[in-house]
C-alpha positions, 0 to 999 in steps of 0.5 A: 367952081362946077355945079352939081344938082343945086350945089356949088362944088369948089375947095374941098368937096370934090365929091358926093363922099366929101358931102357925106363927110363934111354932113351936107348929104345923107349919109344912107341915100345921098340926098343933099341935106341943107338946112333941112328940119328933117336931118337927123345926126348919128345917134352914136355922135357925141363931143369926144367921139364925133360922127359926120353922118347926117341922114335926110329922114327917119327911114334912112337912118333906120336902113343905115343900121344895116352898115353904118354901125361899123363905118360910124367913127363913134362906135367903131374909132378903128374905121377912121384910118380906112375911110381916111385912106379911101378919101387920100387915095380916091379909091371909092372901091375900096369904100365900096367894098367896106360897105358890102363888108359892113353889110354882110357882117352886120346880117350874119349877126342878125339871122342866116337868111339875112345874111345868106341873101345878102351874101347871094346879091354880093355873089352876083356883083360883076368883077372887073380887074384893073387890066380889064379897067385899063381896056375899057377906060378909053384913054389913048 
């Protein structure tokens, strides 16, 4: 059992990205969700397409349009089997990258400067290679 923030982790929670799926954190700023009042559920959740997301307030379920629409099990059931392989293989990556997707995605839809400033801010994320991952993860 590991502490982590006011959290007790053990079993099937291994990280912030089980607490998102299991509802126990926010699912746009990861802010551990309790019993909160204030938690809302994926608006697109219902009995036979059901969504884990829970967000902490209205302001982050407003700024989750701007990528939860395409990962929501609800509205898009062919993300199911991608954010299942992110959890098996524990490669966070990959979900990383299936956010920058979604986000890009979901701006050009909205209008070319959303979308051309969001594509600048993914333009200027450093790359590293997993040779160069390899190198500097300082395990003998």
């Amino acid at each position: 059992m590991m502490m982590w923030g006011s959290w007790m982790l053990h079993g099937g929670f291994r990280d912030i990205f089980d607490l998102q799926k299991q509802s126990l954190a926010c699912a746009f700023c990861t802010t551990p969700l309790g019993d909160s009042p204030l938690a809302l559920a994926c608006s697109a959740s219902n009995a036979t397409s059901p969504c884990a997301a829970r967000f902490c307030n209205r302001l982050c379920l407003v700024r989750s349009a701007q990528v939860h629409p395409l990962l929501c099990s609800a509205r898009n059931p062919a993300c199911v089997p991608l954010l299942n392989f992110v959890r098996e293989t524990e490669w966070m990556t990959l979900h990383a990258l299936a956010q920058c997707m979604s986000r890009l995605l979901l701006a050009d839809q909205m209008n070319e400067k959303a979308f051309t400033e969001d594509w600048e801010f993914v333009k200027s994320l450093a790359e590293l290679g997993m040779e160069e991952r390899f190198k500097y993860s300082f395990r003998l």
